[in-house]
C-alpha positions as CSV (number, residue, x, y, z in Angstrom):
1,X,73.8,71.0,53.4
2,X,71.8,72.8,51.1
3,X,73.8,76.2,49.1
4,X,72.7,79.7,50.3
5,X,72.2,82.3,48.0
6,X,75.3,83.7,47.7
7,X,77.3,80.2,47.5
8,X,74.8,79.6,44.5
9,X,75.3,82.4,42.6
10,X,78.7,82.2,42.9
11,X,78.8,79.1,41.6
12,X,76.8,79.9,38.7
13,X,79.2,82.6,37.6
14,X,81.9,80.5,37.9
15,X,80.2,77.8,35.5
16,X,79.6,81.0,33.3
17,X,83.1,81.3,33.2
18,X,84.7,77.8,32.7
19,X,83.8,76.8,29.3
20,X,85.6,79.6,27.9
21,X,88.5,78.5,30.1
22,X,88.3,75.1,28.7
23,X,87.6,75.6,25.3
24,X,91.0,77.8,25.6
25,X,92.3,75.5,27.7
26,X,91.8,72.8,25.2
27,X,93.9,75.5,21.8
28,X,96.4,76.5,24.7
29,X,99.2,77.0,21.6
30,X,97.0,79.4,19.6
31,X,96.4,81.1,22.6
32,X,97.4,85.3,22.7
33,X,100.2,85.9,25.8
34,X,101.3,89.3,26.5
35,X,104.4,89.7,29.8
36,X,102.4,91.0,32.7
37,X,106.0,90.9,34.7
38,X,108.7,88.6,35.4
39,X,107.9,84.9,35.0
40,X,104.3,86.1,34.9
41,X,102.3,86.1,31.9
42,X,98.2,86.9,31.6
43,X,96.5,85.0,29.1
44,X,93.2,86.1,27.0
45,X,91.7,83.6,28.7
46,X,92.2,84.9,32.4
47,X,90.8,88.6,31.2
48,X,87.5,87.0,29.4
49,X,87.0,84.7,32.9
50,X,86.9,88.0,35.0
51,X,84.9,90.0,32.8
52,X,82.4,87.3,33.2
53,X,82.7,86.7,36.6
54,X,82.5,90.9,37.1
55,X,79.6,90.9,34.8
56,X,77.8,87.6,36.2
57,X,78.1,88.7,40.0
58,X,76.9,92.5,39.7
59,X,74.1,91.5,37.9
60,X,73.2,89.8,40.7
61,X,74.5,91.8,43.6
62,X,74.1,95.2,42.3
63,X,76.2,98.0,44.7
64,X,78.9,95.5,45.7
65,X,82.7,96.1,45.3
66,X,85.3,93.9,43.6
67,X,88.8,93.3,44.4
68,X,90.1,92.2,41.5
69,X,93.6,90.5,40.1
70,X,93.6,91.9,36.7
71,X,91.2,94.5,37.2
72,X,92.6,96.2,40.6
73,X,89.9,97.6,43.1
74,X,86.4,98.5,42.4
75,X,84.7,100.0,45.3
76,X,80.9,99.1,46.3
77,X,78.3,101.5,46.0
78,X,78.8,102.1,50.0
79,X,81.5,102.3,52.3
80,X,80.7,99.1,53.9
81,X,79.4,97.1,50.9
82,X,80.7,93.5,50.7
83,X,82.9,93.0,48.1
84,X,84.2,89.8,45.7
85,X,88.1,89.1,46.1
86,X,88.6,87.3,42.5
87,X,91.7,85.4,40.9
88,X,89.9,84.2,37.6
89,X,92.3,81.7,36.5
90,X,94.6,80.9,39.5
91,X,97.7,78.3,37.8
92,X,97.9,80.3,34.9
93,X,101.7,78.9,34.0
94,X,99.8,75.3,34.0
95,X,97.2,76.6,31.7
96,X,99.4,78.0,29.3
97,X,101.6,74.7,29.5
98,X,98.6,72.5,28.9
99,X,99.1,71.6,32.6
100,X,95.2,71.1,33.6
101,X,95.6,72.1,37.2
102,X,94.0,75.4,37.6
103,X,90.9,76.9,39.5
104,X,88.4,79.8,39.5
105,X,89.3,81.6,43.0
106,X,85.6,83.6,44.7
107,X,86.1,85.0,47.9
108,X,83.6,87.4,49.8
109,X,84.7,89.5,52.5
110,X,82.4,92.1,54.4
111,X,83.9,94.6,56.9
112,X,87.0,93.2,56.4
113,X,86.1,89.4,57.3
114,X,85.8,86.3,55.1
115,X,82.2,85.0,54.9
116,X,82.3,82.9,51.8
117,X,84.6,81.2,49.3
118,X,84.1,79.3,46.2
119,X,87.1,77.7,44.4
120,X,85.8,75.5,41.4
121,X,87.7,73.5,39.1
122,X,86.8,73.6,35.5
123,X,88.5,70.3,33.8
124,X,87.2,68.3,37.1
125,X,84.2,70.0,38.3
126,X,84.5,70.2,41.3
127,X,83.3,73.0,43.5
128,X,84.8,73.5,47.4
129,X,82.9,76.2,48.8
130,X,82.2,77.3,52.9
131,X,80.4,79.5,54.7
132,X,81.4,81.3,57.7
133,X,79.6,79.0,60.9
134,X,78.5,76.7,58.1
135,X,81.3,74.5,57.4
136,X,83.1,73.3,54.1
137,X,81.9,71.4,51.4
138,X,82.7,69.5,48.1
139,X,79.3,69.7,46.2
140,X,77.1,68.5,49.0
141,X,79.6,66.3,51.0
142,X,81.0,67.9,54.2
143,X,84.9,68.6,54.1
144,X,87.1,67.9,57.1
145,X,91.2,68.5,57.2
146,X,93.0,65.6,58.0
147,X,93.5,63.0,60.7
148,X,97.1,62.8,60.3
149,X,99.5,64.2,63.4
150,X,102.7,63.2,62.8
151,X,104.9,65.2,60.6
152,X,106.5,61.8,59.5
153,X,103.3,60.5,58.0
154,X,102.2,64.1,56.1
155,X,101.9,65.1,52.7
156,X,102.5,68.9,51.9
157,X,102.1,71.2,49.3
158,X,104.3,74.3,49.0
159,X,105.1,77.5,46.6
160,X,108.7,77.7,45.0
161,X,110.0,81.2,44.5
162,X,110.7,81.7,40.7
163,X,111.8,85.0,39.3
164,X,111.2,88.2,40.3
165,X,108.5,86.4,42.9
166,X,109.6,85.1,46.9
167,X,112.6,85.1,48.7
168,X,114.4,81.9,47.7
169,X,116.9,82.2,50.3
170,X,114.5,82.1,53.2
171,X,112.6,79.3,51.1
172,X,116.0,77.5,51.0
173,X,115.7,77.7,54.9
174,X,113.0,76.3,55.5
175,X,113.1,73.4,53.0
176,X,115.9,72.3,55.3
177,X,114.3,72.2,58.2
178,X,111.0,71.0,56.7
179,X,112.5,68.2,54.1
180,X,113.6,65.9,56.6
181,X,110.4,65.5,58.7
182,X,107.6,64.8,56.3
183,X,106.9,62.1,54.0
184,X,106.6,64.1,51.1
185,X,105.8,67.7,49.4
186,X,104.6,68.5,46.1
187,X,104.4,71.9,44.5
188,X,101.6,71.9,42.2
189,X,101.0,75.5,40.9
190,X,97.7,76.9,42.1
191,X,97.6,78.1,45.7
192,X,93.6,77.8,45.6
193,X,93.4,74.6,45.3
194,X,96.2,73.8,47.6
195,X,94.1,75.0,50.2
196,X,91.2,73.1,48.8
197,X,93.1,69.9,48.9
198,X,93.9,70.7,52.7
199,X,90.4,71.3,53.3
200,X,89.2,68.2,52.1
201,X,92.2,66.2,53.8
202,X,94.5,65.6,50.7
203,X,96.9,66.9,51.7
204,X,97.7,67.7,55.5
205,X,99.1,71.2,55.1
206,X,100.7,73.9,53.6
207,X,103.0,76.5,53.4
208,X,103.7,79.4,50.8
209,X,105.1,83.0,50.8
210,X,104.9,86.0,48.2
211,X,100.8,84.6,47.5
212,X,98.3,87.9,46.8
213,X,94.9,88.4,48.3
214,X,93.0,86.6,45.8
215,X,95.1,83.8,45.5
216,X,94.3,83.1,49.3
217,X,91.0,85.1,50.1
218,X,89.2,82.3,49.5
219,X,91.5,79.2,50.6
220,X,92.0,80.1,54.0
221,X,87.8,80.4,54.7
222,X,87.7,76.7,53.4
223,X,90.9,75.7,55.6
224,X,89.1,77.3,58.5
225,X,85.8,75.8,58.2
226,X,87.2,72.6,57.4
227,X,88.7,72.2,61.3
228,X,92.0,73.6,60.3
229,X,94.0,76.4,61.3
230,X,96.1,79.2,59.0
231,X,98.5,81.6,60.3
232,X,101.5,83.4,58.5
233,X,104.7,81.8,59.3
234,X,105.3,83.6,62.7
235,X,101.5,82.2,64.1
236,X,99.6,85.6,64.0
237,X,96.9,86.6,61.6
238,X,98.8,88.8,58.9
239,X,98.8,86.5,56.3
240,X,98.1,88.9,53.7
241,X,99.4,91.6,54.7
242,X,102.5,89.3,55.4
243,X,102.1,87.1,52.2
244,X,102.7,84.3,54.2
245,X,100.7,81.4,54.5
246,X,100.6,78.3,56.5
247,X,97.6,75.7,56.5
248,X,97.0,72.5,58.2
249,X,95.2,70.5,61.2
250,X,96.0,71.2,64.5
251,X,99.2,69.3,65.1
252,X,100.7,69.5,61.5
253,X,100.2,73.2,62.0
254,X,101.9,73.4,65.4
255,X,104.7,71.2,64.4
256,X,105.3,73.1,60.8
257,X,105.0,76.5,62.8
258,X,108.3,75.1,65.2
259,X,110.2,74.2,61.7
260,X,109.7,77.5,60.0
261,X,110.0,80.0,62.7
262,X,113.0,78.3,63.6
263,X,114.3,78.4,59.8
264,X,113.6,82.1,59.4
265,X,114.5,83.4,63.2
């Protein structure tokens, strides 16, 4: 299917933004790091891929708002303006490891409801995008979660708590309960992507808690127009208000949802 307008533009600001990222990328040790918090550092390179993302996207949607992880909230020139939810360099402890797992996070919300998502890959080039009512896509090739409905045959990805970030006792939990049923889990770093991979079927599903808007806004629209179905842990729809997050095809999801609400009743 052909990109609309706004899946195109997107795009292009996000291939504005990656050279920078892997030119940095590629002098990661000469690289400036200033403590934005516990455990979490923000890199020159995540403030110089939002500026041009911000400065990219209103040029070409003038009067539009911005929700923004280093920048905070930018309100659009009208109350119910569309705005751009933006994590600019989502996996930015693999970045400044020289880990090249990380992803430029666009979502679009409008009246409070997701309507488009671009995450795009810099070192691979890929771009996962959706629409709402128009599906999700890698590039031009239509993304659908996976087959798999046994928890026993399922490959997850997950968050770990680290400091000052999730609660690892409830995480403890639900390892427990989770560990012995699936055939494997793998925590690679960049929530984004995560839900990427379960969009396009590599992996069946996941789980995370403590994630921000941005690192989610636009996941979950790809998830969702991939045929898959994301809740917060107790099934509703308060995943961000919750920061909880659980992602996967219908019977993963069902089955996972048992595990953890059990773990954290």
């Amino acid at each position: 299917m052909a990109q609309s307008a706004i899946i195109t533009v997107i795009e292009r600001a996000c291939r504005k933004a990656a050279p920078r990222l892997r030119r940095d990328f590629g002098e990661v040790s000469q690289l400036q790091v200033s403590r934005k918090g516990p455990a979490d550092f923000v890199s020159q390179a995540d403030r110089a891929s939002e500026q041009t993302l911000v400065e990219e996207l209103r040029r070409a949607r003038p009067g539009w708002g911005f929700l923004l992880e280093e920048g905070g909230e930018i309100p659009g020139d009208e109350e119910q303006a569309p705005r751009f939810v933006i994590d600019p360099l989502d996996g930015t402890s693999n970045f400044l490891h020289g880990i090249p797992h990380f992803a430029i996070s666009v979502g679009v919300e409008h009246m409070g409801v997701a309507v488009a998502a671009v995450v795009y890959q810099p070192l691979t080039d890929e771009t996962f995008w959706a629409e709402r009512g128009r599906g999700a896509w890698l590039h031009n090739a239509r993304l659908r979660v996976s087959g798999r409905r046994q928890l026993d045959e399922a490959l997850l990805a997950t968050g770990i708590p680290y400091r000052g970030h999730g609660d690892q006792q409830q995480f403890e939990q639900i390892l427990g309960r989770v560990i012995p049923e699936v055939a494997g889990i793998r925590r690679f770093g960049a929530a984004s992507l995560d839900l990427a991979w379960v969009a396009a079927g590599r992996f069946d599903g996941f789980f995370e808690q403590g994630l921000a808007h941005w690192d989610v806004s636009a996941g979950i629209l790809l998830v969702k127009e991939a045929g898959g179905f994301v809740t917060d842990y107790r099934g509703g729809e308060r995943m961000v208000e919750r920061q909880e997050i659980l992602a996967g095809n219908d019977q993963v999801h069902s089955r996972l949802h048992r595990l953890i609400a059990g773990a954290i009743r």
